[in-house]
N, C-alpha and C positions, 0 to 999 in steps of 0.2 A: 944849860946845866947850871943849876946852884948847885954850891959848898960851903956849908957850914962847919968852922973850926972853931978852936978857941978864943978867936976873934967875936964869939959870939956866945957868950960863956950863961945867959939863962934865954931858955925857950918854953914860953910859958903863952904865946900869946891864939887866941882862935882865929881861923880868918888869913893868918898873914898871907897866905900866898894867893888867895881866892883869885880865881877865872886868869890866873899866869897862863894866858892862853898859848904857849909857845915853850913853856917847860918840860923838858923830854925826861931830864935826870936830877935827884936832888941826894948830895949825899951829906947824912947829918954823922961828925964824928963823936968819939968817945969822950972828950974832953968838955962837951955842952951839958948841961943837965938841964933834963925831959922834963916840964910838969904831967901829970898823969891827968891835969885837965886841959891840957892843948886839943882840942877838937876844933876836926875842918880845916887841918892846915893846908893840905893840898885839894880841899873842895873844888870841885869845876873846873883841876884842871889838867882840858881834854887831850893833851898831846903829852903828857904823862904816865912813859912808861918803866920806870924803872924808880927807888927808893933805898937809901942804903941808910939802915939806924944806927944807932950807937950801939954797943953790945950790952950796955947800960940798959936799956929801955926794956919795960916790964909788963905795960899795956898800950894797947892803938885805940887811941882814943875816938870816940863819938864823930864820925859822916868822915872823917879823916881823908879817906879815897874817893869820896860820893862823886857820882859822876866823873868820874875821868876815865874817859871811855877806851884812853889807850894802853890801860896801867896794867900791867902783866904779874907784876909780882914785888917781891920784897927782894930786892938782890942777895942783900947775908941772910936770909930766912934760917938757913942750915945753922947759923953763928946765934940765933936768937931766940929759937922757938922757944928753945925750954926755958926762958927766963919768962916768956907771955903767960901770965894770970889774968888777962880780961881784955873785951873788947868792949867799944862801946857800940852804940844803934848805928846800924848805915855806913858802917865801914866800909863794905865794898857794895854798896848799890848803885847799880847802875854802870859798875865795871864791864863793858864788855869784849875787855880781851882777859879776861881770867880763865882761865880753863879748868884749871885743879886748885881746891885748897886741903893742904897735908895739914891737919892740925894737932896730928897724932901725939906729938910730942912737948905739945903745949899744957900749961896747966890751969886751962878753964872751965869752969864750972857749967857754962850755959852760951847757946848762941842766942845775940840778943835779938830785939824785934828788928824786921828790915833789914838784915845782915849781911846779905847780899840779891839780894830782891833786884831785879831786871839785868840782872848778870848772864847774858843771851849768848854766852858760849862758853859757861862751866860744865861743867863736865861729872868728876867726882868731887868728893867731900869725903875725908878722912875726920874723922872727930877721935878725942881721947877717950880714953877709960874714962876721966873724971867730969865727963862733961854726961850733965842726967835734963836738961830741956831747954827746947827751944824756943826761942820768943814768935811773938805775932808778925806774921808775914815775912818772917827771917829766908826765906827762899821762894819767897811768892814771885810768880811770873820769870824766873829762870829756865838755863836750861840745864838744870839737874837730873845726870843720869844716875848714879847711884853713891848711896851715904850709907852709912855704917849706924846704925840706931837703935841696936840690941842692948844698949847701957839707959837708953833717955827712958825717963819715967814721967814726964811733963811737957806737952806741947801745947804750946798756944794755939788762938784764932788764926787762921789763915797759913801756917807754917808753910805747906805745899801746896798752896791754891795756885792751878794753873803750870806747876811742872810737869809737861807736858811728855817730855821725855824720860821720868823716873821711871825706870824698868824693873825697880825690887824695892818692897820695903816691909823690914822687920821690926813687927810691934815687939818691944820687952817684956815679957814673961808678968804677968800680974799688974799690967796696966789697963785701964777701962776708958 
């Protein structure tokens, strides 16, 4: 378990915790301030299952969770969603203890490319109203069983290549 307190008052850097191969818990408080370009903090690492942000924090930046194959979720998720405006690429690829992501209440525009791509036991996918496309291979080779996609009006290459378990999908109303 790390903990980040005011003892560590800017978080700004990409990388820091790369291949902590024995990280299970990392909880960052409210008193640190997030750069919105910290990407890959906890890249690679696989025994990483839990994360608590600050209530401060507004987006998860770029491969941030990639590959950590034990990472389950966001612990305050409920404390946070609605302040998330953006994710970056490969957030959660290669997650595969994810089962659900609730995004309902978040407010992004778009899921990026590689978003959660080889995430081998998701399950659903809630998206917002305000979320209209999905990037390249953003859910390629998962197991997504069903998303919610009557709002998206733009998908990439590759979006659902290979989810092999999607069981419904609704194209929006004047899309080609």
């Amino acid at each position: 378990r790390i903990e980040f307190s005011k003892d560590v008052l800017w978080f700004d850097k990409n990388h820091c915790l790369l291949r902590s191969a024995n990280l299970k818990e990392a909880i960052m408080h409210d008193d640190i301030y997030y750069s919105s370009n910290s990407n890959s903090i906890f890249r690679e690492c696989v025994a990483l299952e839990t994360v608590r942000f600050s209530t401060q924090y507004t987006a998860i930046g770029e491969s941030m969770f990639y590959n950590c194959k034990a990472f389950k979720g966001i612990s305050n998720w409920d404390e946070i969603k609605r302040n998330i405006t953006s994710f970056g690429k490969e957030v959660y690829y290669g997650c595969e203890s994810i089962t659900e992501l609730d995004l309902s209440a978040t407010q992004i525009t778009s899921i990026p490319n590689s978003f959660a791509r080889y995430t081998t036991s998701l399950g659903a996918v809630i998206l917002p109203a305000t979320c209209t496309s999905i990037g390249d291979s953003a859910f390629r080779d998962s197991a997504l069983t069903s998303i919610n996609t009557e709002k998206i009006t733009s998908y990439a290459s590759h979006a659902f290549t290979a989810t092999t378990r999607l069981e419904s999908f609704v194209i929006a109303e004047g899309v080609t």
